[in-house]
Every structure is written in structure tokens, then in C-alpha cells.
DSSP file (Angstrom, degrees, kcal/mol; ACC not computed):
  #  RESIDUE AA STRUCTURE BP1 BP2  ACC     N-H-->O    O-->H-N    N-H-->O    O-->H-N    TCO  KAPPA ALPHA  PHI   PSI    X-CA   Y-CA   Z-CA
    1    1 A X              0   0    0      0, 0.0     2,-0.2     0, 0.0     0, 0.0   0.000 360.0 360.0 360.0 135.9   18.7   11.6   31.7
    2    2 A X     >  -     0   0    0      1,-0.1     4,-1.6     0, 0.0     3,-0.3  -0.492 360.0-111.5 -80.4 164.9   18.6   14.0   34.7
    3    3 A X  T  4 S+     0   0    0      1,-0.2     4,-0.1     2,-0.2    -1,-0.1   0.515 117.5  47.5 -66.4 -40.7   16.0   14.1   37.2
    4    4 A X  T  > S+     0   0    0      2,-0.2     4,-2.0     3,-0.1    -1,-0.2   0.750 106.2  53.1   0.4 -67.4   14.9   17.6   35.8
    5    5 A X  H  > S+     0   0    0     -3,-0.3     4,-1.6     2,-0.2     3,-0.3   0.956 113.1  47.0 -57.0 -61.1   14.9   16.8   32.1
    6    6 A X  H  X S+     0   0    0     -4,-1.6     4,-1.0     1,-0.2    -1,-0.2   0.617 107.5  56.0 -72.1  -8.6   12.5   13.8   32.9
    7    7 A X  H  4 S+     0   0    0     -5,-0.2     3,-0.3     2,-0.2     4,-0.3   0.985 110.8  41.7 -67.8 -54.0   10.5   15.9   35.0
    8    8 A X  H >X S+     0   0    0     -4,-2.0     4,-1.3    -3,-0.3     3,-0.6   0.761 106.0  66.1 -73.2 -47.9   10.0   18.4   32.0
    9    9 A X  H >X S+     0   0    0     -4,-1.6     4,-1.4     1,-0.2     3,-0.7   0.880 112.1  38.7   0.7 -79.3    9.5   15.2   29.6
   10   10 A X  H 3< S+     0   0    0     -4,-1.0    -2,-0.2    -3,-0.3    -1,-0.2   0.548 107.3  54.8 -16.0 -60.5    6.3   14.7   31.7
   11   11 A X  H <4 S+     0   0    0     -3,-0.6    -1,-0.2    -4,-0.3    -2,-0.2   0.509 108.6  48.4 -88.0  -1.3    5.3   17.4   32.2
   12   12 A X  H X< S+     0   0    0     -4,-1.3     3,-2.7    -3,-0.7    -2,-0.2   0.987 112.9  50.5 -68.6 -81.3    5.2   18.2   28.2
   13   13 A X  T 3< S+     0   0    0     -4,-1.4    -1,-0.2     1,-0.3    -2,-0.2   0.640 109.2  49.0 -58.3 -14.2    3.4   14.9   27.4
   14   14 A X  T 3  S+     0   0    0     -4,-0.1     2,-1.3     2,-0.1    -1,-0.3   0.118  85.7 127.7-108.0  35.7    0.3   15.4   30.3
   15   15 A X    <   -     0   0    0     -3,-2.7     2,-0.4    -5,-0.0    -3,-0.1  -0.585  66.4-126.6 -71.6 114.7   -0.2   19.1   28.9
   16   16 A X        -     0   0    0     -2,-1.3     2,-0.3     1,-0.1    -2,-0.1  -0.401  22.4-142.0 -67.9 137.5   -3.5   19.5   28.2
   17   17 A X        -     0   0    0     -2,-0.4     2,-0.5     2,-0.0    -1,-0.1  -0.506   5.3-141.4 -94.0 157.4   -3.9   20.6   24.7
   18   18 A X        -     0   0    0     -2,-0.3     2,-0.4     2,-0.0    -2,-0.0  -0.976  13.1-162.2-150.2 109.2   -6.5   23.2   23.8
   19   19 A X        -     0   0    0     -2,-0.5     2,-0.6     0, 0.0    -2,-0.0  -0.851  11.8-143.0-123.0 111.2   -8.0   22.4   20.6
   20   20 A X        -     0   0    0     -2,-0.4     2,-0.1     2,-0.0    -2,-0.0  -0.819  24.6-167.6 -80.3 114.0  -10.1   25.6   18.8
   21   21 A X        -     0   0    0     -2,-0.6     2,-0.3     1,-0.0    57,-0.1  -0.645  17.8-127.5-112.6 158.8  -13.0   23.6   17.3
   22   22 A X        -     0   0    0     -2,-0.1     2,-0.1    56,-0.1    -1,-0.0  -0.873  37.2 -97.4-128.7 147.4  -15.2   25.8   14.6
   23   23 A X        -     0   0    0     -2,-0.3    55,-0.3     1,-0.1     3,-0.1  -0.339  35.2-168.0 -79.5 140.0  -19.0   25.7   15.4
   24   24 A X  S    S+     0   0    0     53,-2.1     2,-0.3     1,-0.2    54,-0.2   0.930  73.8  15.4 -77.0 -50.8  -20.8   22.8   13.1
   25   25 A X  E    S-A   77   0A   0     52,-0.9    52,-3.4    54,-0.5     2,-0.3  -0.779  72.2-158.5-125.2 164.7  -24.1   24.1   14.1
   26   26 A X  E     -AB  76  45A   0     19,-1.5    19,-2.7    -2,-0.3    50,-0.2  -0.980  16.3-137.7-153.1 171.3  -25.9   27.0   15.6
   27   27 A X  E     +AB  75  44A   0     48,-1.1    48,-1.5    -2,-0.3     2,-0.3  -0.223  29.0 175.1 -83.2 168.0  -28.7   28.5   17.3
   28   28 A X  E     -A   74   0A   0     15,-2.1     2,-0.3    46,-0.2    46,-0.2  -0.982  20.8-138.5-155.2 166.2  -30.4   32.1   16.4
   29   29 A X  E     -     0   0A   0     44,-1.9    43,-1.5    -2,-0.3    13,-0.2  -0.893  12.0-157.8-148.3 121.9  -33.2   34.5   17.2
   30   30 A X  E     -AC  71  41A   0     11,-2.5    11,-2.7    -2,-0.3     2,-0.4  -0.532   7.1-168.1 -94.3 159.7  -35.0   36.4   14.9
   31   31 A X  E     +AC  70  40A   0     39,-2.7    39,-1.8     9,-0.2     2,-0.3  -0.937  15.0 152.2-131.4 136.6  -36.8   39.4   15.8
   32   32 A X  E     - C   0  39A   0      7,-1.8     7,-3.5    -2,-0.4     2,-0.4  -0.993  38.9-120.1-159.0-174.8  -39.5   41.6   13.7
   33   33 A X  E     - C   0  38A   0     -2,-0.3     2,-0.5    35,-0.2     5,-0.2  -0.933  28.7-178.4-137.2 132.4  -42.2   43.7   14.0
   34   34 A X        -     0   0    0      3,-1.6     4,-0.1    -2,-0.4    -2,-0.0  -0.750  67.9 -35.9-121.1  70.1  -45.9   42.6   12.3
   35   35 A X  S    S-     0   0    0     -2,-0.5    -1,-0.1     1,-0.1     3,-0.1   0.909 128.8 -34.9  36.0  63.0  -48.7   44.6   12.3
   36   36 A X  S    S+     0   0    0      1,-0.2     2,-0.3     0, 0.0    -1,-0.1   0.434 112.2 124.2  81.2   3.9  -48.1   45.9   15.5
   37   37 A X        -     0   0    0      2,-0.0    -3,-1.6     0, 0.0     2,-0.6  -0.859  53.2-146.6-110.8 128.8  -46.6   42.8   16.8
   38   38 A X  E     +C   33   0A   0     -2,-0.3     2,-0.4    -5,-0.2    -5,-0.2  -0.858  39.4 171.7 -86.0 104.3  -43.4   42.4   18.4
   39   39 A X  E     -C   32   0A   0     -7,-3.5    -7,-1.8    -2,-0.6     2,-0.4  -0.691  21.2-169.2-118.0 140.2  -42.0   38.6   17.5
   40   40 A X  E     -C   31   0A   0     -2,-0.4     2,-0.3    -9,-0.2    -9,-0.2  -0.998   6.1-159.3-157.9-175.9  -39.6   36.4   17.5
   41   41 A X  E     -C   30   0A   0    -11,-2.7   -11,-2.5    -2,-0.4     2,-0.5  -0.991   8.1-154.4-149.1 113.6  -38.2   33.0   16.3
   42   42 A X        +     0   0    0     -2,-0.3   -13,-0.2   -13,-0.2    48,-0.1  -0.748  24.8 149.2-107.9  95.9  -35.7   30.6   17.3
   43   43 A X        -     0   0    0     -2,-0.5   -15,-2.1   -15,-0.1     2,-0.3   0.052  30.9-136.5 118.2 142.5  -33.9   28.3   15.3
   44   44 A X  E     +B   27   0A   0    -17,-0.2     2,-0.3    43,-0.0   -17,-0.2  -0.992  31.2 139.2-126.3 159.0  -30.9   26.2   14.6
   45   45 A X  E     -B   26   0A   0    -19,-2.7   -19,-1.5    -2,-0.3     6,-0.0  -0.908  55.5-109.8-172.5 167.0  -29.0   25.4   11.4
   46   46 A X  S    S+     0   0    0     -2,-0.3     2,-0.4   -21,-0.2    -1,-0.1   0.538 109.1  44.4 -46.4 -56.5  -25.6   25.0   10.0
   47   47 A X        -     0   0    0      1,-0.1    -1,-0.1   -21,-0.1     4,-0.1  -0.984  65.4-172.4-109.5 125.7  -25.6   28.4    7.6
   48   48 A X  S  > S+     0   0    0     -2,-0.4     4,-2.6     2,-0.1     5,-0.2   0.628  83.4  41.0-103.1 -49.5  -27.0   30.9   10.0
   49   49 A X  T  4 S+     0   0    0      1,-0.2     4,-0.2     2,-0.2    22,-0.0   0.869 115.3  51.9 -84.2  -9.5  -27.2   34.1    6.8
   50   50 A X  T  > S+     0   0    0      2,-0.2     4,-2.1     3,-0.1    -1,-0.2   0.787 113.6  48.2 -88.8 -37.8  -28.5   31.3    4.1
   51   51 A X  H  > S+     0   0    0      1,-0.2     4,-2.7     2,-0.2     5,-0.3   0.984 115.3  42.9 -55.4 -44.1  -31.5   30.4    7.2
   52   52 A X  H  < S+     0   0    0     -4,-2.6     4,-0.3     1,-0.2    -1,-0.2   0.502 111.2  52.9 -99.3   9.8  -32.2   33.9    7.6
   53   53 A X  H  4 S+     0   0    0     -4,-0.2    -1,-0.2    -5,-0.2    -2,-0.2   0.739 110.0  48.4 -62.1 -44.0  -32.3   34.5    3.8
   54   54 A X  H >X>S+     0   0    0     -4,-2.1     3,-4.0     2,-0.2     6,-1.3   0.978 111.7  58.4 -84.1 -56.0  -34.8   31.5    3.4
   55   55 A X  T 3<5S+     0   0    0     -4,-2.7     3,-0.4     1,-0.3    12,-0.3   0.955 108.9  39.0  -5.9 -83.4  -36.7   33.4    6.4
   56   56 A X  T 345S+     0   0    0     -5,-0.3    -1,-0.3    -4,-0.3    -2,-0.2   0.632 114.3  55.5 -69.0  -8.2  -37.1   36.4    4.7
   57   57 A X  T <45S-     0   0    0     -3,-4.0    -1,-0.2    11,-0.0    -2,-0.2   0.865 109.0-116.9 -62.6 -38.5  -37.9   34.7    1.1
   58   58 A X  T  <5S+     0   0    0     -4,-1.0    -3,-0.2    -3,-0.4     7,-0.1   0.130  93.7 107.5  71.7  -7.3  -40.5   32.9    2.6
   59   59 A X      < +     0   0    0     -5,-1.2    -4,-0.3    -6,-0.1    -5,-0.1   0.400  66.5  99.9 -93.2 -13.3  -39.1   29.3    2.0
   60   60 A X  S    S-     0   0    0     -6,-1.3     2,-0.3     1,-0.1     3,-0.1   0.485  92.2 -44.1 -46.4-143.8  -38.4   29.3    6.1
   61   61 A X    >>  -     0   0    0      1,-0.2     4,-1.7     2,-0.0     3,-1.4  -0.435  59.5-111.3 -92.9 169.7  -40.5   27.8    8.4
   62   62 A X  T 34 S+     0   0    0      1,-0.3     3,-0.4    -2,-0.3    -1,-0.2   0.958 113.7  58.2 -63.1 -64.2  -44.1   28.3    8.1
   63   63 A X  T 34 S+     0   0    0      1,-0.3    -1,-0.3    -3,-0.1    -3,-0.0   0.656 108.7  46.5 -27.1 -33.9  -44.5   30.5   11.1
   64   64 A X  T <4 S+     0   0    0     -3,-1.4    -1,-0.3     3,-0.0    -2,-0.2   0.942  83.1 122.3 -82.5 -46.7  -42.0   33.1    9.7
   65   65 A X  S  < S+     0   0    0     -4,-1.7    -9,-0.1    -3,-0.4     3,-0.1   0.411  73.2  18.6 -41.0 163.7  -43.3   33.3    6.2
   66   66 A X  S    S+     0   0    0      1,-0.2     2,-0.3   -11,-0.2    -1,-0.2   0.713 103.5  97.9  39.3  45.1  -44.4   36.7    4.9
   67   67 A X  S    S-     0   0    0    -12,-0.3     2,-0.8   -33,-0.0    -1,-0.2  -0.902  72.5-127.8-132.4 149.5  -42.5   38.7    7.6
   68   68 A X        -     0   0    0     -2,-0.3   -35,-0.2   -35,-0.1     2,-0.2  -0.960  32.8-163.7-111.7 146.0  -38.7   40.5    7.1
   69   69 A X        -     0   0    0     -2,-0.8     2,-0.3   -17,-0.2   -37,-0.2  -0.675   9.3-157.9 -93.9 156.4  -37.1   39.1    9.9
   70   70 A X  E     -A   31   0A   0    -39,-1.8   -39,-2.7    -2,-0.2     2,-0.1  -0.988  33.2-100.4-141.8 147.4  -33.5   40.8   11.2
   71   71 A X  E     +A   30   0A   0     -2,-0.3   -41,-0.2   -41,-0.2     3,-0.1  -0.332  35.4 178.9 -58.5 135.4  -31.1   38.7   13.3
   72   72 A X  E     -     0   0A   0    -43,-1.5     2,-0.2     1,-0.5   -42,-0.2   0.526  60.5 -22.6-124.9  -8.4  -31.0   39.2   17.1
   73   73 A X  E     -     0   0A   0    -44,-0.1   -44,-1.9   -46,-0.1    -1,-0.5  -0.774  50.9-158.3 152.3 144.7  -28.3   36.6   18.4
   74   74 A X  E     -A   28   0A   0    -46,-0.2     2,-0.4    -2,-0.2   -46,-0.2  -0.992   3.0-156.1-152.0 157.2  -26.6   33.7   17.6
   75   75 A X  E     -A   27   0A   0    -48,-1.5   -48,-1.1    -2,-0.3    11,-0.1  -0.698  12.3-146.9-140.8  89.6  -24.6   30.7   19.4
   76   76 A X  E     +A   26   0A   0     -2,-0.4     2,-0.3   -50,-0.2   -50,-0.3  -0.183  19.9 178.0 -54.8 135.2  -22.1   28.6   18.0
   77   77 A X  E     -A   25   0A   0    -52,-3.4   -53,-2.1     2,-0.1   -52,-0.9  -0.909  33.2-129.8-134.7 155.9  -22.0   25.1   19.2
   78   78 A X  S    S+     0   0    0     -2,-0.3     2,-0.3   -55,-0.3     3,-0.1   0.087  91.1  43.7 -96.7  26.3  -19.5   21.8   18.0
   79   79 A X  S  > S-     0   0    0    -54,-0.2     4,-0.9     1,-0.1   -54,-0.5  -0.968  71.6-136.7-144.2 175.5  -22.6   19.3   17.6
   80   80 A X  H  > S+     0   0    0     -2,-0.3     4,-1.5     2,-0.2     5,-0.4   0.891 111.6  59.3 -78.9 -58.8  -25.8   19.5   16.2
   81   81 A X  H >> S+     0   0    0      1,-0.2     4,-3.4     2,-0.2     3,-1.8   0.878 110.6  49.0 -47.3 -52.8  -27.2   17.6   19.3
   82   82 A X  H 3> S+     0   0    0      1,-0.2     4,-2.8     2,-0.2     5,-0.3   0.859 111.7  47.6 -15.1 -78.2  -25.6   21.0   21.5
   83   83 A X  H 3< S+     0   0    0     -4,-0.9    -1,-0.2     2,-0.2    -2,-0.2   0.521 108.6  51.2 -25.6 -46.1  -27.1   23.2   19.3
   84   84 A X  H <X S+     0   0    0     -3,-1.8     4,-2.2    -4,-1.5    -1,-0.2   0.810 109.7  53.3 -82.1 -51.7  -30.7   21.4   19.4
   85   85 A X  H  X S+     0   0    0     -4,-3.4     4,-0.9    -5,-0.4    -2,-0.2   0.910 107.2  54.3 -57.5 -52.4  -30.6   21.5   23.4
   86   86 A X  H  X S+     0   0    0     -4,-2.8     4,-0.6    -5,-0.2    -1,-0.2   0.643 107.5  44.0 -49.6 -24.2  -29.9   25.2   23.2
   87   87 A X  H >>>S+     0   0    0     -5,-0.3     3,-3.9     2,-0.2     4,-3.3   0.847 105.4  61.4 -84.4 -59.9  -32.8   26.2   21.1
   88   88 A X  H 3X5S+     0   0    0     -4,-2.2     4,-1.5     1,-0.4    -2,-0.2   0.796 115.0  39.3 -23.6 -42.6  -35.1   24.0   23.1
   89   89 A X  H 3<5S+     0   0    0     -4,-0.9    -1,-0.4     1,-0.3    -2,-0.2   0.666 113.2  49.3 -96.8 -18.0  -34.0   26.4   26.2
   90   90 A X  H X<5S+     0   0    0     -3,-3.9     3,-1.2    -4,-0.6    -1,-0.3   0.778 102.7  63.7-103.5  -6.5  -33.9   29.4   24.7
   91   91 A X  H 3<5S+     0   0    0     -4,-3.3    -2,-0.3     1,-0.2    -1,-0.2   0.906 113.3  37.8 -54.0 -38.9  -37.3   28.6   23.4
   92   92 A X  T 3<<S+     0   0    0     -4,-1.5     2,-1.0    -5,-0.5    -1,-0.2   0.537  90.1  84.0 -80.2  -2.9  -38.4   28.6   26.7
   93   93 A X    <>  +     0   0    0     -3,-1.2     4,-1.9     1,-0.2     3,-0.4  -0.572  49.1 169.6-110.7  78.9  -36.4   31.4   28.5
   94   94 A X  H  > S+     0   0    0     -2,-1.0     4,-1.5     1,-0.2    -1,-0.2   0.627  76.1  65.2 -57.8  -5.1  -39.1   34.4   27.3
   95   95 A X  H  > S+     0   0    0      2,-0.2     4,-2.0    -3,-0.2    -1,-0.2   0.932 104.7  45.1 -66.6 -37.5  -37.0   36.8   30.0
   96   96 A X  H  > S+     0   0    0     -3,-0.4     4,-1.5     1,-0.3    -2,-0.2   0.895 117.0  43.5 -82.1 -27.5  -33.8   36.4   27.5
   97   97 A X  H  X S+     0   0    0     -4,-1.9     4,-1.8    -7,-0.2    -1,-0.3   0.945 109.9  51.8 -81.2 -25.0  -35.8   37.0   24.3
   98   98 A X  H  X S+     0   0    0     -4,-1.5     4,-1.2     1,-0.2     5,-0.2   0.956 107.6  58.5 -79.1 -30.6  -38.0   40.1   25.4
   99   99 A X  H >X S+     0   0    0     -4,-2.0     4,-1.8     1,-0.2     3,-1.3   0.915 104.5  49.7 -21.3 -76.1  -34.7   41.5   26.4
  100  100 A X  H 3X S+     0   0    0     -4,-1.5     4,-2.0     1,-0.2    -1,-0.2   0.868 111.2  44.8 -18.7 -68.4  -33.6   41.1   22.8
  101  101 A X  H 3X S+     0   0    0     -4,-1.8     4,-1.7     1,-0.3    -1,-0.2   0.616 100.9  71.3 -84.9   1.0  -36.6   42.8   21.0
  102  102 A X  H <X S+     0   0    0     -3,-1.3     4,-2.8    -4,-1.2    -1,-0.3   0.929 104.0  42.2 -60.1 -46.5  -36.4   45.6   23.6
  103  103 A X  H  X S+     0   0    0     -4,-1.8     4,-0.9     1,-0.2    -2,-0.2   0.916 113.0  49.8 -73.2 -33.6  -33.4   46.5   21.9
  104  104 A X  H >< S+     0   0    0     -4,-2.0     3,-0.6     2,-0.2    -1,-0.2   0.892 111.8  54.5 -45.9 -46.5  -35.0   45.9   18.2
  105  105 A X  H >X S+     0   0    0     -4,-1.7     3,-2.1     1,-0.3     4,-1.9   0.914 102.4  53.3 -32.0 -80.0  -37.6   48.0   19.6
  106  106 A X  H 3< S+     0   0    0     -4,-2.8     4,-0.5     1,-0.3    -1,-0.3   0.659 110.9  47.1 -52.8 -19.2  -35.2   50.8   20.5
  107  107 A X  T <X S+     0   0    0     -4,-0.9     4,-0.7    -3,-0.6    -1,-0.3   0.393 103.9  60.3 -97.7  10.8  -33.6   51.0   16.8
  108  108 A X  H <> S+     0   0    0     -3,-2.1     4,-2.6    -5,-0.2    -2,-0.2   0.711 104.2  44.0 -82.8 -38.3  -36.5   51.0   15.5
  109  109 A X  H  X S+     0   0    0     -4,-1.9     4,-1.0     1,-0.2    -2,-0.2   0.756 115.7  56.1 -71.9 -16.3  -37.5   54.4   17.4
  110  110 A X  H  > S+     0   0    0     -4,-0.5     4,-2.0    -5,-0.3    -1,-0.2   0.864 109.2  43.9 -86.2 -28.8  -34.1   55.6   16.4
  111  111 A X  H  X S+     0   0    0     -4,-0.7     4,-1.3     1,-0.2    -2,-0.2   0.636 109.7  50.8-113.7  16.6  -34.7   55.0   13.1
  112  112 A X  H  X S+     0   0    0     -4,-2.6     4,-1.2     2,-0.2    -1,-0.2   0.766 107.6  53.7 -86.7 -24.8  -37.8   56.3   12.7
  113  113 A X  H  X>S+     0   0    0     -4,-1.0     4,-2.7     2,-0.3     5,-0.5   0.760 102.4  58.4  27.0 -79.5  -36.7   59.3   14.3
  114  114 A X  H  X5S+     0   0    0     -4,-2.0     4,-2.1     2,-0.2     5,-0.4   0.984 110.5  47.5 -20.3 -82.7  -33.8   59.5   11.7
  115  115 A X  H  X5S+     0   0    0     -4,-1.3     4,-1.2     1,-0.2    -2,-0.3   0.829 108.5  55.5 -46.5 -45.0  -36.9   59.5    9.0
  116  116 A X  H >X5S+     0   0    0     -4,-1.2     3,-2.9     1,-0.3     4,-2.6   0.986 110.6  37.5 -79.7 -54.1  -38.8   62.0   10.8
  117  117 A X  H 3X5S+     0   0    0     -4,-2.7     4,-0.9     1,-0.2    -1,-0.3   0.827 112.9  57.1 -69.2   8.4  -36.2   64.8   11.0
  118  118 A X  H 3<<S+     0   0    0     -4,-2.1    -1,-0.2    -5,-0.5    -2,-0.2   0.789 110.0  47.8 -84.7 -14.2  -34.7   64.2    7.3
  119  119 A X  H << S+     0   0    0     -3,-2.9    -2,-0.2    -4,-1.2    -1,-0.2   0.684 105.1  60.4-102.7 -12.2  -38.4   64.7    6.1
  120  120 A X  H  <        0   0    0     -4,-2.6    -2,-0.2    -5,-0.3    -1,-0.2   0.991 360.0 360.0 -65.3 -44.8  -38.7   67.9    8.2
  121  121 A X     <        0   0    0     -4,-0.9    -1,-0.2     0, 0.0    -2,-0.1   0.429 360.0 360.0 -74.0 360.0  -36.0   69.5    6.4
């Protein structure tokens, strides 16, 4: 074997491989608005549209029931424990959720807006 060949041999086997792992669990925040109230909720779970289905039944968490919730962000993670650590933080970072419901905020004025000139006409 040449001195070349067994370089390239080498350098094959310490290639790092780069592995696309699909997220087990993830975090979300939900946004509504609740007699005047601007809200939100953060969470993790496994099925992210079956959570915010149970949300919006009422079979969520107590704190949501009798609200419709709509999804504001989500963050896939490859463990649960990941996933757990991330809510914790974003449960605490109120800059990054009022950010979020500014922009719920703003479709909401758009789409009441919508309703008002379709009911001028």
C-alpha cells in the first residue's frame, strides 16, 4: 500500500459522521387572547398538534382550559431531558415570549381589520 492510499484509508475511517437525528420531544408556546388578556403557555410533549388539540378541547393542562389557544413556536429536541430544560428557560425568558404575542397581537388587528372592511361593503 502507498503512503497516499494509507493516508486516505485514515482519513476515511476518522471522518466524523453526521448523523440527522428526528426530534423525540419538543417544546411550544401557546398564545391567546382572554377577556382582554394577552397569554401564553409553555409546554413540552412528544405530538406537538395532538397537545395543542387537547389544549383547545379542554383535556390540557388546567391553566389552559376554556381558552382557544393558537401555536406560537416550537423546538425540537433528541431527548426528553433537552426538551424539559428548554421549557424551564423559556418559562422564564418573558422578553422572548412578549415578543411572540406582539406578533399574535398584530394578526389579530389584521384580521380584525379584514372583518371590518368586508362588513362595510
Amino acid at each position: 500500500m502507498t503512503r497516499t492510499a494509507k493516508a486516505k484509508t485514515v482519513a476515511a475511517k476518522t471522518k466524523p459522521r453526521t448523523k440527522k437525528i428526528k426530534p423525540v420531544a419538543f417544546v411550544y408556546v401557546l398564545g391567546c387572547c382572554h377577556k382582554g388578556r394577552w397569554l401564553s403557555y409553555v409546554g413540552w410533549t412528544n405530538d406537538v398538534a395532538q397537545r395543542l388539540a387537547k389544549h383547545n378541547n379542554g383535556t390540557g393542562a388546567r391553566t389552559t382550559r376554556g381558552r382557544t389557544w393558537t401555536l406560537l413556536h416550537t423546538e425540537g429536541f433528541a431527548t426528553r431531558n433537552e426538551a424539559m430544560s428548554r421549557e424551564w428557560h423559556l418559562k422564564r425568558d418573558r422578553v422572548f415570549r412578549k415578543t411572540l404575542m406582539d406578533g399574535l397581537k398584530t394578526q389579530a388587528v389584521i384580521a380584525s381589520q379584514r372583518i371590518g372592511a368586508s362588513a362595510v361593503r
